[in-house]
C-alpha positions as CSV (number, residue, x, y, z in Angstrom):
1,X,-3.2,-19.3,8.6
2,X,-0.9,-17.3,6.7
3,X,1.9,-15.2,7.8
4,X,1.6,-11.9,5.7
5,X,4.8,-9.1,5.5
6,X,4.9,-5.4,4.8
7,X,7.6,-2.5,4.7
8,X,7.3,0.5,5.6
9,X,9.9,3.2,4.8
10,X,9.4,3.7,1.1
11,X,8.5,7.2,1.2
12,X,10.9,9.9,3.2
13,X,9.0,10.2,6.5
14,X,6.9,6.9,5.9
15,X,4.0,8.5,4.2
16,X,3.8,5.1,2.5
17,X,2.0,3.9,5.6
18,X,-0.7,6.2,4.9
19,X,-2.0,4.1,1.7
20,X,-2.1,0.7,4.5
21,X,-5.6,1.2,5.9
22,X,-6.6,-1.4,4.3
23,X,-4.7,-3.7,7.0
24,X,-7.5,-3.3,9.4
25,X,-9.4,-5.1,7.8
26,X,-7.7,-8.1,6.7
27,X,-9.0,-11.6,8.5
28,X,-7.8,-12.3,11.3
29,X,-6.1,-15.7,9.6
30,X,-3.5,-13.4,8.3
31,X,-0.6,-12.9,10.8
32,X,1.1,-9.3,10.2
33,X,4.7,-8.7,10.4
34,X,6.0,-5.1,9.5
35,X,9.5,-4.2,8.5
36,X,10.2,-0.3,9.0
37,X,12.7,2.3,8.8
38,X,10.1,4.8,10.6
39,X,10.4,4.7,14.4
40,X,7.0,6.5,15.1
41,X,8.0,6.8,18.5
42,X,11.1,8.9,17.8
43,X,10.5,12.1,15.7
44,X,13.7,13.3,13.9
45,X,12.4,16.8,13.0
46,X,12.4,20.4,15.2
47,X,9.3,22.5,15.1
48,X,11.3,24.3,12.6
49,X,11.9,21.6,10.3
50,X,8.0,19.9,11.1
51,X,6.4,23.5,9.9
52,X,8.2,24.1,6.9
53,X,9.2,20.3,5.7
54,X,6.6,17.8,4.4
55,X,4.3,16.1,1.3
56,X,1.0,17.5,2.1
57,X,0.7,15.1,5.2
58,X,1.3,15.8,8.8
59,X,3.5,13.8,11.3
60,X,1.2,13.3,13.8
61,X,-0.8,11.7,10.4
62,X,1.8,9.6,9.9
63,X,2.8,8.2,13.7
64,X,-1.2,7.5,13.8
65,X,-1.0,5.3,10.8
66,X,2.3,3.7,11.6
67,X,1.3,2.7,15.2
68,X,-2.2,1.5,13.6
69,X,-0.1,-0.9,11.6
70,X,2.0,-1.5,14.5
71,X,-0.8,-2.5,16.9
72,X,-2.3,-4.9,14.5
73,X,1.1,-6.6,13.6
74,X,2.1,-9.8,15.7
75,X,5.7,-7.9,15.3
76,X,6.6,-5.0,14.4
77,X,10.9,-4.7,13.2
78,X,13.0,-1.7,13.5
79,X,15.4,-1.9,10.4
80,X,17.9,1.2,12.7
81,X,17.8,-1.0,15.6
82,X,18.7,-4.4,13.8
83,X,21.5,-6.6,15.3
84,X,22.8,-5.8,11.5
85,X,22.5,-2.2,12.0
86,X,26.3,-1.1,12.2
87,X,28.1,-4.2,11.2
88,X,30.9,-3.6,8.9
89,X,31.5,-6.1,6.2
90,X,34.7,-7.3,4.4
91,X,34.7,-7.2,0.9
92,X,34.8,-11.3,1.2
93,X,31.8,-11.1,3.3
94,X,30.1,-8.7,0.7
95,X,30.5,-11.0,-2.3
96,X,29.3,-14.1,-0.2
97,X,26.4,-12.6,0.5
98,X,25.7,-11.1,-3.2
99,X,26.1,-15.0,-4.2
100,X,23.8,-16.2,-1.6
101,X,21.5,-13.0,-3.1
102,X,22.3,-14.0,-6.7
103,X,23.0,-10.5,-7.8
104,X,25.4,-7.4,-7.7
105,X,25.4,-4.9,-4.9
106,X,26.1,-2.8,-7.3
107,X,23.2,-3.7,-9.6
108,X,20.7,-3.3,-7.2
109,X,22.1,0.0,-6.3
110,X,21.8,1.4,-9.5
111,X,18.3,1.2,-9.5
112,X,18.1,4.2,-7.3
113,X,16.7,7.3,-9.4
114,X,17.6,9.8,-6.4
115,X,21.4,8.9,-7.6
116,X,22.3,7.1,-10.1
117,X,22.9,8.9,-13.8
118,X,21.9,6.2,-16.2
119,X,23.1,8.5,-19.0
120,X,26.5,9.1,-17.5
121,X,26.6,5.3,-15.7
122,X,27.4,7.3,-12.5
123,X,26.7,7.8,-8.9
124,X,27.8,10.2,-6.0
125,X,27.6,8.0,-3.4
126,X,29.8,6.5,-1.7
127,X,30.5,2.9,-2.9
128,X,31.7,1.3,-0.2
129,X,29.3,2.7,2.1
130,X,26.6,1.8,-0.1
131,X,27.7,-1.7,-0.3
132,X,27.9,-1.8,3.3
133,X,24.3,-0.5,3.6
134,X,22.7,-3.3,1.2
135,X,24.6,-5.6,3.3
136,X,22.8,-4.5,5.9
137,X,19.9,-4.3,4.6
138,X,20.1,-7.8,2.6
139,X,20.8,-9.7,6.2
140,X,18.1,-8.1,8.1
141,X,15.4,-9.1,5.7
142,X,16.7,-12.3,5.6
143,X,16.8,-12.6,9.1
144,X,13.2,-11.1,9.3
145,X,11.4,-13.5,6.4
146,X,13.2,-16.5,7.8
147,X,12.3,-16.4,11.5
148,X,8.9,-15.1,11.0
149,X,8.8,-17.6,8.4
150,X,6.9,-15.4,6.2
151,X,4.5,-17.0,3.6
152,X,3.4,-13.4,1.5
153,X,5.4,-10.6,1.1
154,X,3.0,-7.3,0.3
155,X,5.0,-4.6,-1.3
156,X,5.3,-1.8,-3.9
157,X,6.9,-0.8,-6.4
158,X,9.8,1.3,-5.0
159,X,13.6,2.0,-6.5
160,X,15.2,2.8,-3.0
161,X,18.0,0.5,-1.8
162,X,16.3,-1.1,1.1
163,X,12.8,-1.8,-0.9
164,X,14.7,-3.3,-3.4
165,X,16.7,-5.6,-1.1
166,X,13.5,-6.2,0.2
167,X,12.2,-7.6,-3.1
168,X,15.2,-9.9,-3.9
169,X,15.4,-11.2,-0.9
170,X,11.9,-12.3,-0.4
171,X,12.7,-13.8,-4.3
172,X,15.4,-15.5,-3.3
173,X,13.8,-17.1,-0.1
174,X,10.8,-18.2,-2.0
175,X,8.6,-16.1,-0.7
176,X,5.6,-15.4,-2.7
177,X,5.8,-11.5,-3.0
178,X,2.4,-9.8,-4.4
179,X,2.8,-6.3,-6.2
180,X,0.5,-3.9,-4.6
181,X,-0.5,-1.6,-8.0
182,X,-2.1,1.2,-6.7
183,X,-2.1,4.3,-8.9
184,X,-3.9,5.2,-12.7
185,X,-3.2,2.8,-14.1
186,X,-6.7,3.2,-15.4
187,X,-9.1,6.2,-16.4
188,X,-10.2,5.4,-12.6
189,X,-8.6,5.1,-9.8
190,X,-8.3,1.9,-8.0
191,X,-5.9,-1.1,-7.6
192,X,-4.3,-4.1,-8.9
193,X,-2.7,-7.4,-7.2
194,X,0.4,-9.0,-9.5
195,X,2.2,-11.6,-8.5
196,X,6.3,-10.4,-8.7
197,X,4.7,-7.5,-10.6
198,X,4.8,-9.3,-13.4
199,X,1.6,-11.5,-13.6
200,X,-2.0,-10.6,-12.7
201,X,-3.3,-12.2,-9.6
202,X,-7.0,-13.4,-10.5
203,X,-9.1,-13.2,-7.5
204,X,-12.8,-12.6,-8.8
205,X,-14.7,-14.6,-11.7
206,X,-16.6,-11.3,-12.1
207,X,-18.5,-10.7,-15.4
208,X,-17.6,-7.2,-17.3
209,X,-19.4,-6.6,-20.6
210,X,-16.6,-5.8,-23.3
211,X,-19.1,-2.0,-24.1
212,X,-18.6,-1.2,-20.4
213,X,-15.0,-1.4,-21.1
214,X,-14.5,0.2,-24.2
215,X,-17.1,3.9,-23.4
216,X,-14.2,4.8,-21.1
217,X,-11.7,5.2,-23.8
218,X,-13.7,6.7,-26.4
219,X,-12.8,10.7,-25.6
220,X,-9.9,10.2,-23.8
221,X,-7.1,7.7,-22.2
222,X,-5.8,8.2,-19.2
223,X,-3.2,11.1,-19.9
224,X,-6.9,13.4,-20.6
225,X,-7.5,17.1,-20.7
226,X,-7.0,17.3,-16.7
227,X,-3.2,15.6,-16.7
228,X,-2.2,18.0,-19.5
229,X,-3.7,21.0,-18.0
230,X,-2.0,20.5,-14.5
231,X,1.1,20.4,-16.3
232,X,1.0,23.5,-18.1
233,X,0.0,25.3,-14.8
234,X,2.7,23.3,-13.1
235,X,5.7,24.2,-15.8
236,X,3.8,28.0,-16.9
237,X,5.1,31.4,-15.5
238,X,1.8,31.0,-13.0
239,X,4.3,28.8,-11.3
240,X,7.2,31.1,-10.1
241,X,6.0,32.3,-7.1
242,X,5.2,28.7,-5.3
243,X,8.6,27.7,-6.6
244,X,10.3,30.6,-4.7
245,X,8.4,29.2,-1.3
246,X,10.9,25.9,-1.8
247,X,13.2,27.8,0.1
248,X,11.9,27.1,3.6
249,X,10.6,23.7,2.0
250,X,14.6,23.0,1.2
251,X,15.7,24.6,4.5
252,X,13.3,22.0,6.6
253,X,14.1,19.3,4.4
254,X,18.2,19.9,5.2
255,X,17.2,19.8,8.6
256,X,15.4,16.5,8.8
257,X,17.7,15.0,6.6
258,X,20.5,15.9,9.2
259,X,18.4,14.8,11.9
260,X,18.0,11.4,10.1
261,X,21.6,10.5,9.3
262,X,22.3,11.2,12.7
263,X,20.0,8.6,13.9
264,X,21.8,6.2,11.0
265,X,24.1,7.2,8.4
266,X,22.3,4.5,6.0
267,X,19.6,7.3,5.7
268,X,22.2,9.5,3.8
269,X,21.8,6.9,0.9
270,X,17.8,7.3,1.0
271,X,17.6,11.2,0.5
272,X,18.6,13.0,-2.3
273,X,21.0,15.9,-1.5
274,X,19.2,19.5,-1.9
275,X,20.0,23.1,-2.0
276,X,18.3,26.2,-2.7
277,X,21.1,26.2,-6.2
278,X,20.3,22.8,-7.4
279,X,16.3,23.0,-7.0
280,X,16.5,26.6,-9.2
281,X,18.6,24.8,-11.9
282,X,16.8,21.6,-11.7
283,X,13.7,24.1,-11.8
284,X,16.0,25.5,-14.7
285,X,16.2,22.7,-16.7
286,X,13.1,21.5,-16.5
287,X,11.2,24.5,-17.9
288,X,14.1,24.7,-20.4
289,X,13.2,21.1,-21.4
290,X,9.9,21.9,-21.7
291,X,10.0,25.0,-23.8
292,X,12.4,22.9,-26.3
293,X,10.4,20.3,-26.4
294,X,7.6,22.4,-27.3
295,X,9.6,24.3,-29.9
296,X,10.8,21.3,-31.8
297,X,7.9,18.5,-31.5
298,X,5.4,18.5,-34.2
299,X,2.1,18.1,-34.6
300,X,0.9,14.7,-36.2
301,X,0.1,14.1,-39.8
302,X,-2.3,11.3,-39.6
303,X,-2.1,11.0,-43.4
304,X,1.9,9.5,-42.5
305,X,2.0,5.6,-42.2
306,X,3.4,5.4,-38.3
307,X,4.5,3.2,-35.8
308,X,3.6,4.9,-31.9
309,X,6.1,5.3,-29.3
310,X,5.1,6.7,-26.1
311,X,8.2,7.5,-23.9
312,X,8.2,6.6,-19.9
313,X,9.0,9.2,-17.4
314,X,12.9,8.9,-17.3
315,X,12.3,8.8,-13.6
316,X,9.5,6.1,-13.0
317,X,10.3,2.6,-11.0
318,X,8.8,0.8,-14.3
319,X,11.7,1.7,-15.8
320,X,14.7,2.1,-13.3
321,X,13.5,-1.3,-11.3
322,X,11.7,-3.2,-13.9
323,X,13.7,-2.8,-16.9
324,X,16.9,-1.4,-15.3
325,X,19.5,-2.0,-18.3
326,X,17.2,-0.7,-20.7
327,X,18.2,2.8,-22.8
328,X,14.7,3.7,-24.7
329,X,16.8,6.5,-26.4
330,X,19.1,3.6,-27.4
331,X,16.2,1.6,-28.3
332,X,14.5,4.2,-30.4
333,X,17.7,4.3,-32.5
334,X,17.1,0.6,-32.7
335,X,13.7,1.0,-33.8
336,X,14.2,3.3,-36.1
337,X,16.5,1.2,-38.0
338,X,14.9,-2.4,-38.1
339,X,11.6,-0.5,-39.4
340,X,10.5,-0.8,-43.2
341,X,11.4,2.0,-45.7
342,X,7.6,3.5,-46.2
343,X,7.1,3.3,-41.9
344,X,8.4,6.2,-39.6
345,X,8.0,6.4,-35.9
346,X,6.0,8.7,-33.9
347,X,8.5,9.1,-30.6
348,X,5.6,10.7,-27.6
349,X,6.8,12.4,-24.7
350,X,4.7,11.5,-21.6
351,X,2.1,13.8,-21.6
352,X,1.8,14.4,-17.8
353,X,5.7,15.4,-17.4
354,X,5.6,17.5,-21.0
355,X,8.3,16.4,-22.0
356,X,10.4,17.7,-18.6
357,X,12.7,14.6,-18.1
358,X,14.0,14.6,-21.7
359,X,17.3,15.5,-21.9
360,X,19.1,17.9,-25.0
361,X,21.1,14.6,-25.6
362,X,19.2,12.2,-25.5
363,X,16.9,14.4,-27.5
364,X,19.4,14.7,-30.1
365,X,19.6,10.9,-30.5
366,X,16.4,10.9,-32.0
367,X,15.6,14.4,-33.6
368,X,18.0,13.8,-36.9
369,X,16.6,9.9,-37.4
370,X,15.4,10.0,-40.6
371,X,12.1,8.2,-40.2
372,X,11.3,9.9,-36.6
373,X,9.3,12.6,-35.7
374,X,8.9,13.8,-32.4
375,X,5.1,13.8,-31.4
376,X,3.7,17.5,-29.0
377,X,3.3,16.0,-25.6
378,X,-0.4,17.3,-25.0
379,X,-1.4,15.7,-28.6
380,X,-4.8,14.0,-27.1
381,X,-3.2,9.5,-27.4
382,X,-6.1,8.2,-28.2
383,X,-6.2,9.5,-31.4
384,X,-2.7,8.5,-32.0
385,X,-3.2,5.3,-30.7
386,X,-6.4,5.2,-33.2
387,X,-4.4,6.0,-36.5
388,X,-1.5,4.2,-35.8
389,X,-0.5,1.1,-37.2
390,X,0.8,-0.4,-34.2
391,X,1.8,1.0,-30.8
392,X,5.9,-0.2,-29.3
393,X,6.3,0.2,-25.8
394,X,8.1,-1.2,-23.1
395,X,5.5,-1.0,-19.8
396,X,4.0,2.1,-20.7
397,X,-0.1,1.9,-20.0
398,X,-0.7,3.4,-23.7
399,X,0.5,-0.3,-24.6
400,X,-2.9,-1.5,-22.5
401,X,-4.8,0.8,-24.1
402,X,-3.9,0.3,-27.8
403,X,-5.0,-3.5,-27.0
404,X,-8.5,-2.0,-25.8
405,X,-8.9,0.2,-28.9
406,X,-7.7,-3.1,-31.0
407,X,-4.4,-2.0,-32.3
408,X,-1.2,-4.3,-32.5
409,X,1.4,-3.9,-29.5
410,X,4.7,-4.8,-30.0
411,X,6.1,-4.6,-26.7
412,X,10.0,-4.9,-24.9
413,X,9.0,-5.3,-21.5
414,X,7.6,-7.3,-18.6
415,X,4.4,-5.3,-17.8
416,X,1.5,-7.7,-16.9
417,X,-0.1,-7.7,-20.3
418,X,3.7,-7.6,-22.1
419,X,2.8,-11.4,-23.2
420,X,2.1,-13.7,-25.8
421,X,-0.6,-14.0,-26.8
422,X,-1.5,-10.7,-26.3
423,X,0.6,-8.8,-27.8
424,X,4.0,-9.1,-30.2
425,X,6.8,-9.7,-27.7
426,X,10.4,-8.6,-28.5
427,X,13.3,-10.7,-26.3
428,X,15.5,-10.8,-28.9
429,X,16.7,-7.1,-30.5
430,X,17.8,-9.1,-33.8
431,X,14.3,-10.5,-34.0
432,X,12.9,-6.5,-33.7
433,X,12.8,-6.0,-37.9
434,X,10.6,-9.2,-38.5
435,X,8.2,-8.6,-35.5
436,X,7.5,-5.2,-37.2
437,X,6.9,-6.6,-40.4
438,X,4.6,-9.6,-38.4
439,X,2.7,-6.7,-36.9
440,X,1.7,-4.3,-39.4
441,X,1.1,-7.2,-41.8
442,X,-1.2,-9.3,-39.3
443,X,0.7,-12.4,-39.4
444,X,1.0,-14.1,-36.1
445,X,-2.2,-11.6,-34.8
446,X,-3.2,-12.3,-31.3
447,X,-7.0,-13.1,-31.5
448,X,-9.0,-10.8,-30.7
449,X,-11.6,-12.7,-28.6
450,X,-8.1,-13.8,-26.6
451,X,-7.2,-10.2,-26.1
452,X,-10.9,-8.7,-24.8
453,X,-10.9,-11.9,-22.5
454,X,-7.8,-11.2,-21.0
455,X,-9.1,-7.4,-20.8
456,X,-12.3,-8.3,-19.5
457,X,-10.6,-10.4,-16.6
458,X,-8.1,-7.6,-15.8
459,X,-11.5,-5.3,-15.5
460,X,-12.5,-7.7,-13.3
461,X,-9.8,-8.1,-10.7
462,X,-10.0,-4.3,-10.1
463,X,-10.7,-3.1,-6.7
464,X,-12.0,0.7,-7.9
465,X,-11.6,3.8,-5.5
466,X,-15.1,5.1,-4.9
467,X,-13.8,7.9,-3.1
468,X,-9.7,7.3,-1.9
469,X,-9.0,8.7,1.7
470,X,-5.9,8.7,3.7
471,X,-7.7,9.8,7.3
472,X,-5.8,7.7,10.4
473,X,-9.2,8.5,12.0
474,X,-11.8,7.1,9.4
475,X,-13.9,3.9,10.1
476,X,-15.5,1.6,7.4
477,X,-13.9,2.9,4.7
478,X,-15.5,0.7,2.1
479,X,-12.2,1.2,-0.7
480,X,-9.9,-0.3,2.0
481,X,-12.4,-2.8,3.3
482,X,-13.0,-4.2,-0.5
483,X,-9.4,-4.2,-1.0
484,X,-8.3,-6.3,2.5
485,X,-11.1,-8.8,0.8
486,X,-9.4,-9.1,-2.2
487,X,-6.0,-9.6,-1.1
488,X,-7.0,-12.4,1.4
489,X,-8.6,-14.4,-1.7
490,X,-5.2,-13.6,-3.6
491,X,-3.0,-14.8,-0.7
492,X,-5.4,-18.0,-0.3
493,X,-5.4,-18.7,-4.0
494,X,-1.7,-18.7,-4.4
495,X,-0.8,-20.1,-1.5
496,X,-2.7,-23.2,-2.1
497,X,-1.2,-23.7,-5.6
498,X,2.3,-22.9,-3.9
499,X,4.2,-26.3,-3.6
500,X,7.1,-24.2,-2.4
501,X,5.4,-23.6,0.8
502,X,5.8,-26.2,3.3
503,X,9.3,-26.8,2.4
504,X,9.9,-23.7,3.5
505,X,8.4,-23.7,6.5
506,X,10.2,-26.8,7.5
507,X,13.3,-25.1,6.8
């Protein structure tokens, strides 16, 4: 018997609980606990706000899915209605409890992509406040993991202040915590367990022929003709006129947001602020970003001797939660510098965004590097993959698929195939010039047999999405069922090699 956590609250009206079906179906000899910041049975919006507000799902979609979690769950915690809730905290208090937590408040708060300008190393928020909201928050997970004396913590990966408490302090209290990688990751759809997001939980000793593998990257990788097209229509002129409906969008939005900090001001630290002024320039500078982008990128020269380096969506938690102190414009420069005199680097902007999130100056970090050449976003990456000499990357999933197409990867982050001996891993910058040299000579090569192995097993541990729905009302989904199956054999596998266990249920 295990006793198995979730949060929800990661998404503004807890849309998150929409991608939870799966819970139904998980054995019985998994007790449920749920954290939330949703109260389903308290609606913060007016009809106004609740017709002209939302993502594409409905409230009454939402309560459904909430209270199906809730009825399955041996307990179900209000985060709002906490003992913790509106406790005010000395600044003593607050450093005692980052030491118990082992890092900074303010570290964990930076994380945040709604607020925090990584360029500028600043935040509107309130400080103080937000301190006193991570105190909060810290406590009543604490409080939660300890007296449920949760064994799994089920969770993904989300920037916001209170999922990120979440993680740390689950870390902190030994809690095995299991990434839930849903997303496309993949020219498929389907999803992923890793342990702390970090390592691949292996759950299945199913067989995958390496040819199986390799036909789905033959055409394409996953950024295809379909993700570039979308975002062309998404960025074109074609565009204007759904933009100017964000009016009443922004108008409902201002309204639930109210609604929400009235019911706790924490929730003020959760949304960013809108107007009908900052989505037009944000609208602004996007297309701005885009049409620059398009005006100064080039179009590859495959007879050039080059180094690939796809660029992360500025905005994505891979990069503001899993490798917060990391600057790729900064690390370009780096790059650029450590690489050999007949090399130059092929810098990618990520082809689904087009290049939106890249700033003029962080732009014009790169542009005048002598050995740099800024890559067209919709340039199809598996060919550049193909005729490059090695791919760099910190998480990105080009990294993955350069060691499918059997290219080198030198890589600076902590994806779950950033390791040795997979791949050339950087830890030390002042290491950077001879890893290059290591990788375009072969020394030091990962074997290939390791690599496809390691492929073939990821392959394998894949729960793929025949056909993904989100319907409250749906039975026997088989995607959700297939997925509950797997994670019970994760949670059973690690929690049997988990010494760390019973001590903590003693304690």
């Amino acid at each position: 018997m295990s006793n198995v956590a979730l949060y929800i609250g990661a998404g503004y009206e807890g849309e998150d609980s929409l991608g939870k079906f799966w819970v139904r179906y998980l054995p019985e000899n998994h007790n449920l606990f749920v954290a939330s910041r949703i109260d389903p049975d308290v609606s913060p919006t007016t009809d106004n706000a609740a017709k002209t507000f939302g993502f594409g799902y409905s409230q009454e979609r939402i309560k459904d899915a909430i209270n199906d979690l809730k009825a399955r769950a041996v307990s179900f915690a209000l985060i709002y209605k906490s003992p913790h809730a509106k406790q005010l905290f000395s600044s003593d208090e607050i450093v005692n409890l980052e030491n118990w937590l082992e890092i900074s408040f303010d570290y964990v708060s930076s994380f945040d992509r709604r607020f925090y300008n990584t360029e500028t190393m600043s935040d509107p928020r309130n400080r103080n406040e937000v301190l006193q909201c991570l105190a909060r928050a810290v406590l009543f997970f604490r409080d939660f993991f300890e007296d449920n004396k949760i064994d799994c913590f089920v969770t993904t990966l989300e920037d916001d202040y209170p999922s990120v408490a979440a993680f740390y302090v689950a870390q902190r209290l030994n809690v095995l915590t299991i990434g839930f990688m849903e997303g496309e990751r993949f020219p498929k759809p389907g999803t992923m367990f890793c342990k702390d997001f970090d390592d691949l939980c292996v759950w299945s000793d199913r067989k995958i022929e390496w040819n199986e593998i390799e036909s789905l990257y033959q055409a394409s990788t996953l950024a295809g003709k379909t993700t570039r097209e979308q975002t062309r229509e998404h960025y074109g002129l074609s565009s204007v006129p759904q933009r100017l409906k964000s009016i009443s969008w922004i108008a409902g939005y201002r309204e639930y947001v109210r609604n929400m900090v009235n019911r706790n001001p924490c929730e003020q630290y959760i949304f960013e602020p809108k107007t009908i002024v900052s989505d037009v320039k944000d609208y602004g500078a996007r297309m701005f970003r885009r049409l620059l982008i398009d005006r100064v990128a080039q179009d590859p020269d495959y007879s050039d001797r080059f180094l690939l380096f796809p660029l992360h969506y500025h905005d994505d938690a891979q990069m503001t939660f899993r490798e917060p102190l990391l600057d790729q414009y900064d690390l370009i420069r780096e790059v650029s510098r450590a690489l050999p005199s007949n090399v130059c680097l092929y810098v990618k902007p990520h082809p689904h965004y087009s290049g939106i999130d890249v700033t003029f100056s962080n732009l014009s970090k790169i542009r005048s590097l002598r050995n740099v050449k800024v890559i067209k976003p919709d340039t199809p990456t598996v060919d550049l993959i193909q005729q490059s000499k090695a791919v760099i990357t910190v998480n990105s999933t080009t990294g993955f698929e350069a060691l499918i197409l059997g290219i080198p990867v030198v890589t600076f982050g902590h994806d779950f195939y950033c390791k040795e001996p997979f791949c050339y891993v950087v830890r030390d910058r002042n290491a950077m010039a001879q890893t290059f040299t290591d990788a375009l000579s072969g020394r030091h090569a990962p074997k290939r047999e390791e690599v496809q192995e390691f492929i073939k097993t990821v392959y394998g541990n894949q729960i793929w999405a025949d056909e993904v729905t989100h319907d409250a009302k749906s039975e026997g989904d088989s995607y959700d069922r297939r997925r509950a199956e797997a994670l019970d054999k994760v949670i059973g596998n690690h929690l049997r090699q988990d010494s760390r266990l019973p001590s903590l249920r003693a304690g």
